[in-house]
C-alpha positions in Angstrom: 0.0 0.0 0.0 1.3 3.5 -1.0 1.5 5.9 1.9 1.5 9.8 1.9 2.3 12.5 4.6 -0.7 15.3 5.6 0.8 18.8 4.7 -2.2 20.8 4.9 -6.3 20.8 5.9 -8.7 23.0 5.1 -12.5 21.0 6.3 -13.1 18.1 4.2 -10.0 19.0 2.0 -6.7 17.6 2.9 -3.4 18.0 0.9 -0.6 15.0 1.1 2.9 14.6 -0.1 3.1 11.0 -1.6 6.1 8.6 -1.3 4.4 6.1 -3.5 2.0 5.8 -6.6 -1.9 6.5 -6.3 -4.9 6.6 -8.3 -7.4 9.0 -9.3 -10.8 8.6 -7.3 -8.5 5.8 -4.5 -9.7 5.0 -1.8 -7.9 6.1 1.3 -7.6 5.5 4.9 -6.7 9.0 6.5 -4.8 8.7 10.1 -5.2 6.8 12.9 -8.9 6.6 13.5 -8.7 5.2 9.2 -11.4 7.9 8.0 -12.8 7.3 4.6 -11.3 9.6 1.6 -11.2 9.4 -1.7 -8.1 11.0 -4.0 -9.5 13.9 -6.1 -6.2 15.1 -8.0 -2.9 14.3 -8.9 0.2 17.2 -9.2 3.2 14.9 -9.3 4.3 13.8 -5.9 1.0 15.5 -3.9 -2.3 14.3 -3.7 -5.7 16.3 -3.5 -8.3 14.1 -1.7 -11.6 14.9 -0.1 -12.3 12.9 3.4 -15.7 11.8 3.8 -15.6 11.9 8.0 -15.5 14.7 10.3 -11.3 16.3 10.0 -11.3 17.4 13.3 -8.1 16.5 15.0 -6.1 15.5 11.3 -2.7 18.3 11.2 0.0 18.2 8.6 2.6 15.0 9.1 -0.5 12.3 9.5 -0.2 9.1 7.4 -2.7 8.6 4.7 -2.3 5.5 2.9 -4.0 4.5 -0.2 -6.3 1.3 -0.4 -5.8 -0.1 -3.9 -9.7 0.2 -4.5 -11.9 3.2 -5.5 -14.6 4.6 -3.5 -16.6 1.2 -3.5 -20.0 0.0 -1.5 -21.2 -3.7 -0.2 -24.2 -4.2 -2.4 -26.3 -7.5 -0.8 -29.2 -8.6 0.5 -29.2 -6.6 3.4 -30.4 -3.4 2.1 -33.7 -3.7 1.2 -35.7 -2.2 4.8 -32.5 -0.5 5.3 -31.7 3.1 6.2 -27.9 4.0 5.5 -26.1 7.0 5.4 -24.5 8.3 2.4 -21.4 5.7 2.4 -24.0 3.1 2.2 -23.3 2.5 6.1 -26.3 0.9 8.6 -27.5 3.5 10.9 -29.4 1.4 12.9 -26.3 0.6 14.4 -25.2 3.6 15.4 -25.8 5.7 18.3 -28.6 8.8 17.7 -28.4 7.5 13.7 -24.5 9.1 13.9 -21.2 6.8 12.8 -18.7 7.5 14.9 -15.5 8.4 12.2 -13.4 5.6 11.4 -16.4 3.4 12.3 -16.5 0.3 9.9 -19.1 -1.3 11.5 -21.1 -3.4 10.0 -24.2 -6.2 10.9 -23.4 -10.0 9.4 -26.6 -11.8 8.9 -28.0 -15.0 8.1 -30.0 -16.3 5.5 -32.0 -19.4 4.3 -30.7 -20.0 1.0 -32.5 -22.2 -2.1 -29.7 -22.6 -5.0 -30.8 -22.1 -8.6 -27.5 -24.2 -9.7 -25.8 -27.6 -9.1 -22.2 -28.5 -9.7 -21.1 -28.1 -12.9 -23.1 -25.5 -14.1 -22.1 -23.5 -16.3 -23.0 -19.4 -15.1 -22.0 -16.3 -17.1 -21.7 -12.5 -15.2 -24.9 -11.8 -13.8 -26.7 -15.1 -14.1 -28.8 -15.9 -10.6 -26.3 -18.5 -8.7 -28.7 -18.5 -5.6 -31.9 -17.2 -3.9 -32.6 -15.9 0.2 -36.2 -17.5 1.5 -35.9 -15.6 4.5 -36.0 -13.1 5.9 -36.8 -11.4 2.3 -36.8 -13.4 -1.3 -34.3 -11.7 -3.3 -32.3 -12.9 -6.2 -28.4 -12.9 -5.9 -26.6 -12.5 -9.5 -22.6 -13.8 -10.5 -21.0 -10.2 -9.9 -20.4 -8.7 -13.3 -15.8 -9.4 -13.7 -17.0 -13.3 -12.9 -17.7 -16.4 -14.9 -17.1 -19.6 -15.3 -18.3 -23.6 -14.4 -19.2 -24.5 -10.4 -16.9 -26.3 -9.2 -17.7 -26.3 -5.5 -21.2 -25.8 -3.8 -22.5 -25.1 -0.6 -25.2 -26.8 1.3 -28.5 -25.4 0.7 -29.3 -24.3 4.2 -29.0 -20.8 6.8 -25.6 -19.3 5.8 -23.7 -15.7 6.7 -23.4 -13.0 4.1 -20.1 -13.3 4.3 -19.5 -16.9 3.8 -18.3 -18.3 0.4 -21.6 -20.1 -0.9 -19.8 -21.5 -4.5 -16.6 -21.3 -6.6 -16.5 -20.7 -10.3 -13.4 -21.4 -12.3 -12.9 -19.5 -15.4 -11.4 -20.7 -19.3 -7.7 -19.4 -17.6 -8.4 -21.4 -14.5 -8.6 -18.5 -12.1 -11.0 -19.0 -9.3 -13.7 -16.6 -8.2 -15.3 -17.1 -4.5 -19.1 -16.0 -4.2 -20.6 -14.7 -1.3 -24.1 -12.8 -0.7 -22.2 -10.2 -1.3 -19.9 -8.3 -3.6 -18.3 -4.6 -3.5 -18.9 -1.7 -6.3 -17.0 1.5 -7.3 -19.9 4.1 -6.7 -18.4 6.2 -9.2 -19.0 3.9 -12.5 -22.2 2.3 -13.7 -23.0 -0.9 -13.8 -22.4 -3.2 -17.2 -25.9 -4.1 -19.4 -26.4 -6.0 -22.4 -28.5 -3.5 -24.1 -30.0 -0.1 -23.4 -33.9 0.2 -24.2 -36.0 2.8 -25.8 -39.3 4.1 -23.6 -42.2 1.7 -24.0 -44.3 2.2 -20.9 -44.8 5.2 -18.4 -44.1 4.7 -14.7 -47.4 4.8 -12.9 -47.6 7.1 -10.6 -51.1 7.3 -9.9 -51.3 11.2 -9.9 -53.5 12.6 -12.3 -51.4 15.5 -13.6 -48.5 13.5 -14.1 -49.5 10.9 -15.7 -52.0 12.4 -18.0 -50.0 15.1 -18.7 -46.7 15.3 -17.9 -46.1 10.9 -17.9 -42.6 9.7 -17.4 -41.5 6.7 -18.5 -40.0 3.5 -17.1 -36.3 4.4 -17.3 -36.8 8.2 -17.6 -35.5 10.9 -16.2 -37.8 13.8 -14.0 -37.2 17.2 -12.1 -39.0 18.4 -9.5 -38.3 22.1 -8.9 -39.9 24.0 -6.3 -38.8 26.3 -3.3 -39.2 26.0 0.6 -43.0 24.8 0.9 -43.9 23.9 -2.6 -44.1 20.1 -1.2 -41.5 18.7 -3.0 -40.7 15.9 -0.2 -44.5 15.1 0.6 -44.9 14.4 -3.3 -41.9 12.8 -3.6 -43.5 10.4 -0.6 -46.7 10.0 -2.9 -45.0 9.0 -5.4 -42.6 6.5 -3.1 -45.9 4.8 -1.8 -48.0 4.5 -5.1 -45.7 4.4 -8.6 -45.6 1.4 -10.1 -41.7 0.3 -9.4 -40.5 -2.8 -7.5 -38.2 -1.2 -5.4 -37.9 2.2 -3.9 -34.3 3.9 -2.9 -34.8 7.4 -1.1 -31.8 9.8 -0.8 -31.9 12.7 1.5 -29.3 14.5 0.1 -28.3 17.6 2.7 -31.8 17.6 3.4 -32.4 19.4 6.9 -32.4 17.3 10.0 -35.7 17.3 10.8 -37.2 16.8 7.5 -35.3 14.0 7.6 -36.2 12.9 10.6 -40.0 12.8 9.8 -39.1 11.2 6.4 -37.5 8.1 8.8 -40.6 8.5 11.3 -43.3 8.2 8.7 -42.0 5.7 5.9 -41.8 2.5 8.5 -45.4 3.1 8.7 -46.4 3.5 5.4 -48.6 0.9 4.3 -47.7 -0.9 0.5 -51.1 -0.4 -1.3 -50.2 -3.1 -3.4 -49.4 -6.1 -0.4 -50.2 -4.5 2.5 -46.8 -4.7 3.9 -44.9 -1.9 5.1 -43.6 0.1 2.1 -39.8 -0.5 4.0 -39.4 -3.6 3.0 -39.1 -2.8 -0.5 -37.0 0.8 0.2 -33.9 1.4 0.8 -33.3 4.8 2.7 -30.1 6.4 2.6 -30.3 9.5 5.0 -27.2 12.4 4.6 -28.4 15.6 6.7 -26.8 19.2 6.0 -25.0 18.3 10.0 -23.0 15.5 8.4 -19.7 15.7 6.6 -20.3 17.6 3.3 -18.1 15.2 1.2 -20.4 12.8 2.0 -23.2 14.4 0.8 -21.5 14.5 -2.5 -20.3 10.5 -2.5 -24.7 10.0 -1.3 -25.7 10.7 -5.1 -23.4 8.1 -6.4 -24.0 5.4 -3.5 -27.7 5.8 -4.6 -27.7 5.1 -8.2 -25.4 2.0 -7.7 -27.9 0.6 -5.0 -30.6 1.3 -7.5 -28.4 -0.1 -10.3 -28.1 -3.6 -8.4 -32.1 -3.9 -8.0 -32.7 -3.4 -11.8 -29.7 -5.8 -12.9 -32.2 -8.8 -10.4 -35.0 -7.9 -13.1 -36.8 -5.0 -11.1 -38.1 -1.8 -12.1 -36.8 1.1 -10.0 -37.5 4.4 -8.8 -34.8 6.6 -7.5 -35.9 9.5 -5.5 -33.2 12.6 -4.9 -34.1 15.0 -2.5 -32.5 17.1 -3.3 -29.7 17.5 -5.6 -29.3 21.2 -5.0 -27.9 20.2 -1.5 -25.2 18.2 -3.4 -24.6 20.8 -6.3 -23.9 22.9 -2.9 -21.6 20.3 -1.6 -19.8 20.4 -5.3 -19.2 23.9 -4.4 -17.8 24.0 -1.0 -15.1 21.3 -2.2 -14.6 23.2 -4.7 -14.7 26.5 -3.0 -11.9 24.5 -0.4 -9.4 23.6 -3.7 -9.6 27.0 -5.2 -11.1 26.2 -8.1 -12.2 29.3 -10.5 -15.9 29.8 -9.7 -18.0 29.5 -12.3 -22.2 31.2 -12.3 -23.1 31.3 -8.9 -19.9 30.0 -7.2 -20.8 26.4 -8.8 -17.5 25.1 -10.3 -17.4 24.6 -14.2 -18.0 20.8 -14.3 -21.4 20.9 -12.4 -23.3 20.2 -15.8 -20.6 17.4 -16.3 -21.6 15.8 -13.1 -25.3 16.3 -13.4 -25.2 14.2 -16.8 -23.2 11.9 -15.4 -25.9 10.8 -12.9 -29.2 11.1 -14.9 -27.7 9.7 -17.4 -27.7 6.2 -15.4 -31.2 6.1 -15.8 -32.3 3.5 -17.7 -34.8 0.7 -19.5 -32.5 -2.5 -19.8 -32.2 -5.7 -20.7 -29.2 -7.1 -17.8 -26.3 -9.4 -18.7 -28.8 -11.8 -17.4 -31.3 -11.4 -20.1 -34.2 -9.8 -18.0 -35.2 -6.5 -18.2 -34.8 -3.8 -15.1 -35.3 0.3 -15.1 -33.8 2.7 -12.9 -36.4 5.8 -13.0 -34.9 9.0 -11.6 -37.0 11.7 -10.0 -34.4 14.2 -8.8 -36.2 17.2 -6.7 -34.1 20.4 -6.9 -34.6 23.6 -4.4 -34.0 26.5 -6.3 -33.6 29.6 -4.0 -36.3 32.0 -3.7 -38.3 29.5 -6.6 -35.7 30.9 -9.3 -35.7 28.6 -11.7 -33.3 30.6 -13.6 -30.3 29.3 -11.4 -27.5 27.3 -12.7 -28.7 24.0 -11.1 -32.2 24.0 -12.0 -30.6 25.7 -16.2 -28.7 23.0 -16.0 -31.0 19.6 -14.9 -33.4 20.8 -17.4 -30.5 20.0 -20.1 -30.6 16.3 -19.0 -33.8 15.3 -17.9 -37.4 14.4 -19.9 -39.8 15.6 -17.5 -39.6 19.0 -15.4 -42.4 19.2 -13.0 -42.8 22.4 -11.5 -44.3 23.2 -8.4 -45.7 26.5 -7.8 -46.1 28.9 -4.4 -49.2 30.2 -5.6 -50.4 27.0 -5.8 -48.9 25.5 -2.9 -50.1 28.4 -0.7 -53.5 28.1 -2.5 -54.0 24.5 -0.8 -53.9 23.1 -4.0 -52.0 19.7 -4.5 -50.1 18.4 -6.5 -49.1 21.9 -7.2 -47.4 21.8 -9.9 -47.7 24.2 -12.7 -49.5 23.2 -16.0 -47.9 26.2 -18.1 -44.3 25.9 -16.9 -43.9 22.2 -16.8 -43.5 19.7 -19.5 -42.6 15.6 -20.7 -40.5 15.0 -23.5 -41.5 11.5 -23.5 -45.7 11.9 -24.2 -45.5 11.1 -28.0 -43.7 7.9 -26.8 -46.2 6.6 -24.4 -49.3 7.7 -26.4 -48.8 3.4 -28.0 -49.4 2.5 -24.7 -52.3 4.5 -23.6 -53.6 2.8 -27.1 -53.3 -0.5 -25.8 -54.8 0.4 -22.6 -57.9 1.3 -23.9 -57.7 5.3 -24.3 -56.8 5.3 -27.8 -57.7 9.1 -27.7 -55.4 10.1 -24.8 -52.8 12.1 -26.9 -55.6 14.3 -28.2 -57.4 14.5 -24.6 -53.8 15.7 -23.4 -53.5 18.6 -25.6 -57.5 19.7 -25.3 -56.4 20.2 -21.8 -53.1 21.9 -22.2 -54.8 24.1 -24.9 -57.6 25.2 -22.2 -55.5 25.9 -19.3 -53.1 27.8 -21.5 -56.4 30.2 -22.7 -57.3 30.5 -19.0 -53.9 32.0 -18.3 -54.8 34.7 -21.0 -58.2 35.0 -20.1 -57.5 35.5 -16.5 -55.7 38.9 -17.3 -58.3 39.7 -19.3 -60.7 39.3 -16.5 -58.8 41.0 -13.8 -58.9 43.9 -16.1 -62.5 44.2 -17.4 -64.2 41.7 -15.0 -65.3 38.0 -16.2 -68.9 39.2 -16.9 -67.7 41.6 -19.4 -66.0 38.6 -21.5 -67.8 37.0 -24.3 -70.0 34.1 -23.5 -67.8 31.7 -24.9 -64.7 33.2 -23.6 -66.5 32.7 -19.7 -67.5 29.2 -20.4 -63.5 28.7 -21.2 -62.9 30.1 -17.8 -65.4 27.7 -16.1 -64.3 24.8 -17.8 -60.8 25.2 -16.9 -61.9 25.9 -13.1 -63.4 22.0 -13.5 -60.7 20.6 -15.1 -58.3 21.8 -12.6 -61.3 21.5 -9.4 -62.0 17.8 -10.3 -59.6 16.6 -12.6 -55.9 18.5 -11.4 -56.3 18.6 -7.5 -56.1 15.8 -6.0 -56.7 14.9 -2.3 -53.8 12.8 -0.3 -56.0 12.4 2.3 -59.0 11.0 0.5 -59.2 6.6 0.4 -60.7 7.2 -3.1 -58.4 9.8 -4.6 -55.4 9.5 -3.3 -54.5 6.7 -6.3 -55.8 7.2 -9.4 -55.5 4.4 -11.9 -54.9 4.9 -15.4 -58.5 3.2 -16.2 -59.9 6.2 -14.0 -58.1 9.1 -15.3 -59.1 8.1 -18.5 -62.6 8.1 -17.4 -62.4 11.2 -15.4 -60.9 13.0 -18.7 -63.3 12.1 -20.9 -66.5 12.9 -19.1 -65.1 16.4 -18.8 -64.2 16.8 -22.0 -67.8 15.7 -22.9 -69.3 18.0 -20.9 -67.4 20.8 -22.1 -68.1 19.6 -25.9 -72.6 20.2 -24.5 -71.5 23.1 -22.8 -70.1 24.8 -25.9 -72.9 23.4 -27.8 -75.4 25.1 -25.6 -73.6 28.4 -25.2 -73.9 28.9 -29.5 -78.1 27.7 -28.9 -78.0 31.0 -26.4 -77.8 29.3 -22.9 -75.9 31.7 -20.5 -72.5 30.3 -18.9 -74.0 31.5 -15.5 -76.8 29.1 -16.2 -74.6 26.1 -17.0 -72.7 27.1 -14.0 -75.6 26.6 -11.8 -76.5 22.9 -13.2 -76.3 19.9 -10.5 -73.8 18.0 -12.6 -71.1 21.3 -12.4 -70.9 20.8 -8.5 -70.6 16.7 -9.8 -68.1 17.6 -11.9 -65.7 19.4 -9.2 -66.1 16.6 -6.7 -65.5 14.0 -9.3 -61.6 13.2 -8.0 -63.0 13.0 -4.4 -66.6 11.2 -4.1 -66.4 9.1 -7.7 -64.6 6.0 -7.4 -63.1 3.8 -10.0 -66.9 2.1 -10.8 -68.3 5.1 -10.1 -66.9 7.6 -12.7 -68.9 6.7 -15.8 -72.3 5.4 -13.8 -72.5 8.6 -11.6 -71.5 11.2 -13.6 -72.3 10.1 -17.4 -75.7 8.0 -16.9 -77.3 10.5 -14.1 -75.8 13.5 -15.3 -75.2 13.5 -19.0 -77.6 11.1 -20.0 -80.8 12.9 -18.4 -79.5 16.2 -20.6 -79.4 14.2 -23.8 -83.2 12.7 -22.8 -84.2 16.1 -22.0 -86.7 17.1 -24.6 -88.4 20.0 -22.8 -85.5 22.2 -21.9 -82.6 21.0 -24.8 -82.0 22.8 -28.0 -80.6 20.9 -31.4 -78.8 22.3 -34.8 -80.4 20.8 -37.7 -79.0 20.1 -40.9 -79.5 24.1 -41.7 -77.4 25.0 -39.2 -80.1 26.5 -37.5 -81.1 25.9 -33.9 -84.4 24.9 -32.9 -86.0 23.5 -29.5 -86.2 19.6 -29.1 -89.6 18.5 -29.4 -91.0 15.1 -27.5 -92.5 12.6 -30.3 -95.0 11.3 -30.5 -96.7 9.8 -26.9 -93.3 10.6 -25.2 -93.8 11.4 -22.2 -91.5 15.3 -21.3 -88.1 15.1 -20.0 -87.0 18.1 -17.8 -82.6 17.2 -17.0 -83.2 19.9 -14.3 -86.5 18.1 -12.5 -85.0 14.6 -12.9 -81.6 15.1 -11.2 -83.4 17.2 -8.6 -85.7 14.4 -8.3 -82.7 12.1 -8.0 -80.8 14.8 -5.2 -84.3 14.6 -2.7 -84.4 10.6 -2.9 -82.8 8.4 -0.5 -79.6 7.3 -1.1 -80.4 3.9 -1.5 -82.7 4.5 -4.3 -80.2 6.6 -6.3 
């Protein structure tokens, strides 16, 4: 092992003079207590290396000595349920969820084992060699340098993670010793066969995302907002309800106690879709702004690998980043320590480099093993002040699909999700409009842009209105206002607190959509016959309409809404108008012995009955 002598320390910096050779991005154990570092840059004989662990105490003349390995984590079947800190460390097993430095602690477990292989086998790099029964089922894959025939075989059986379970010999005849376990460099991504284009969205069960902002399985989202947008408690929705197999949650330089009621609430979290606690398929990895701000940096990179290692088993994962602001910041500060030239902002000039460099490990894949695994990356960013002008938010908009932008007004407005319709956008909707095809909304892509066309008129109209007043607007301009106060009443908001909309299926937005839509196509209708928007605003089915997210369930969309509201206006042959063939409108007449149809008197009718007979 190379050694090198301390000459000077400035916070998580440290300078070294080297009597030996090291490696860019090294590991390094730094003085006595062996604290974590990793070598940053090379000038001939001194080394530039940033130290993951609290400095205090390390002065110039301490040993550091190089490890021979990068910056690497133990990736196994300990993590799932696990909360870590940003080296990928349990902090269940520290005191007050703190690692004392130079800590290397670590929990061996045991596991009941059932072997996909028998001797002789023949098993390329990430082919399944074995799988744990208990406590969690989890597939364990050939780590990706190995290969080769089994030539000796454990017992099937309870065994440690850190015992050798089978030996594979290779064509040269070198051997390779599998455990439960193996290590990986944090900083470099994880070998596939093949990259995949977008196919499917990832369910999220929001309606403004999906609908109209969808990302896809694989993809890449932003979720700017400032202090009190609710970027964590979405973030939390969409933890508990997207459609992945595995969750991994990174505080990254989040405050303390946001953190703290982040590790409070998601042990309790209910998994809608076993009923399980939602921790035993998340893996939490906490790094608050009161640890070591290297370590915020390295939490990024631990993230993505752990997330990297679910997807190569097969699974589809989402990776949620809270927020990576925190860690631009922490870029800085090193940066800041190395006197680097600043670049806008104080951020140094490779921030956009590193930004690419982690979205850009997201991912549909098919693995060496032949399966196919995602790595979805929602990456929350805290601009200050809601400035989305700022380098890091400029800069994640360069390298991401989906920017989701949350909005004070909004947000102060009680309204949630609120994100902003007008300054948010997906890259990836003409991809996913095949699958809302096969899904049985073959009309989605033009639903999508009726709605985005409306809201953008109601930002116009809105001026308009504050100026003149909305009564002064032309009919048709008002019913554009009203309409877009239903779409974003019953269709945008959406109630996390509410058993029936708290989810919202794909099935049901689709349902949801279109009944407005068809309301809005009668509404129009009626408006050219002469009916006044203040009328239409006064129906029954408009206060229907505004409660349809909360009170209309996934059987109840079409029955409640379409057959007892829209229906009784097409029956209506007292009240309706039609256009002829003339163009001409003329009042509906009932035939012949046809009894008359009022819409108004048979939904009032249907209002005053008991609720059983409705």
């Amino acid at each position: 092992m190379s050694e090198a002598r301390i000459t000077w320390v400035g916070g998580p910096v440290l300078k070294a003079c080297a009597t030996g050779p090291f490696s860019i991005f090294e590991a390094l154990a730094v003085g006595e207590r062996r604290l974590l570092g990793e070598v940053i840059q090379l000038r001939g004989d001194e080394l530039v290396a940033q130290v993951y662990e609290d400095t205090t105490g390390l002065e110039p003349g301490v040993t550091v000595v190089g490890l021979e390995r990068p910056l690497s984590v133990t990736l196994g079947p300990n993590l799932l349920g696990g909360i870590f800190d940003g080296l990928l460390r349990p902090l269940s097993l520290a005191a007050d969820f703190q690692i004392q430095p130079g800590a290397a602690e670590r929990r061996v477990t045991r596991h009941r084992l059932a072997f996909a292989v028998r001797n002789g086998d023949l098993l390329s790099a990430g082919a399944v060699f074995v799988n744990t029964v208990a406590p969690r089922p989890q597939s364990l894959l050939v780590p990706p340098w190995a290969s080769g025939r089994v030539e000796a075989l454990v017992e099937p059986g309870e065994h440690r993670d850190d015992e050798t379970l089978l030996v594979l010999v290779d064509d040269t005849g070198r051997r390779h010793e599998l455990t439960m376990q193996h290590d990986w460099p944090v900083r470099r991504s994880r070998p596939v066969r093949e990259r995949l284009g977008v196919n499917a969205p990832m369910i999220t069960g929001q309606r403004i995302l999906d609908t109209l902002f969808p990302v896809a399985r694989g993809g890449r989202a932003a979720l700017p907002g400032g202090f009190g947008t609710g970027k964590t408690v979405l973030q939390e929705a969409l933890a508990k309800w997207c459609d992945a197999d595995v969750i991994v949650y990174v505080g990254c330089g989040e405050r303390g106690n946001e953190m703290a009621e982040v590790l409070d609430e998601f042990p309790h979290l209910e998994d809608p879709r076993t009923g399980r606690p939602l921790a035993e398929r998340t893996v939490i990895i906490a790094n608050t702004s009161n640890m070591p701000v290297a370590a915020r940096e390295a939490s990024i990179y631990t993230a993505i690998t752990v997330a990297e290692y679910f997807r190569d088993q097969g699974l589809h994962v989402a990776l949620m980043a809270d927020s990576t602001s925190r860690w631009a910041e922490a870029l800085r500060e090193v940066s800041g320590r190395l006197g680097e030239l600043p670049g806008e902002a104080g951020y140094p000039a490779y921030l956009s480099s590193r930004l690419a460099e982690f979205y850009e490990r997201a991912a549909r894949v098919t693995t060496l093993s032949g399966q196919e695994g995602s790595v979805t990356i929602i990456g929350a960013v805290s601009p200050p002040a809601g400035d989305f002008s700022e380098p890091v938010t400029l800069h994640t908009k360069r390298y991401v699909r989906c920017f989701w932008a949350l909005d004070r007004q909004r947000a102060q407005a009680r309204f949630y999700p609120a994100i902003h319709p007008l300054q948010s956008y997906s890259a990836d909707a003409d991809a996913l409009a095949s699958w809302w095809k096969l899904s049985g909304n073959p009309d989605w892509m033009t639903q999508r842009q009726r709605v985005l066309a409306l809201l953008e008129q109601q930002s116009h109209l809105e001026r308009m209105a504050r100026i003149v007043g909305r009564d002064a607007l032309p009919a048709q301009q008002q019913l554009k206002l009203l309409c877009a106060d239903l779409v974003n009443e019953g269709f945008l908001r959406q109630s996390s607190f509410s058993k029936v909309d708290r989810y919202c299926s794909p099935a049901r937005q689709a349902a949801m959509i279109s009944v407005l839509l068809a309301f809005m196509d009668r509404a129009e209708a009626a408006v050219q016959a002469g009916v006044a928007p203040a009328r239409l605003a006064e129906m029954p089915v408009v206060r229907q309409l505004q409660r349809l997210g909360e009170e209309y369930g996934e059987g109840d969309v079409r029955k409640r809404v379409v057959d007892e509201g829209l229906k009784a206006y097409l029956a209506d042959n007292r009240d309706a108008w039609e256009l002829d063939a003339q163009a001409q409108w003329s009042k509906v007449k009932p035939r012949s012995g046809a009894r008359r149809r009022s819409a108004q008197g048979e939904l009032l009718a249907k209002m005053r009955a008991p609720d059983d007979e409705t």
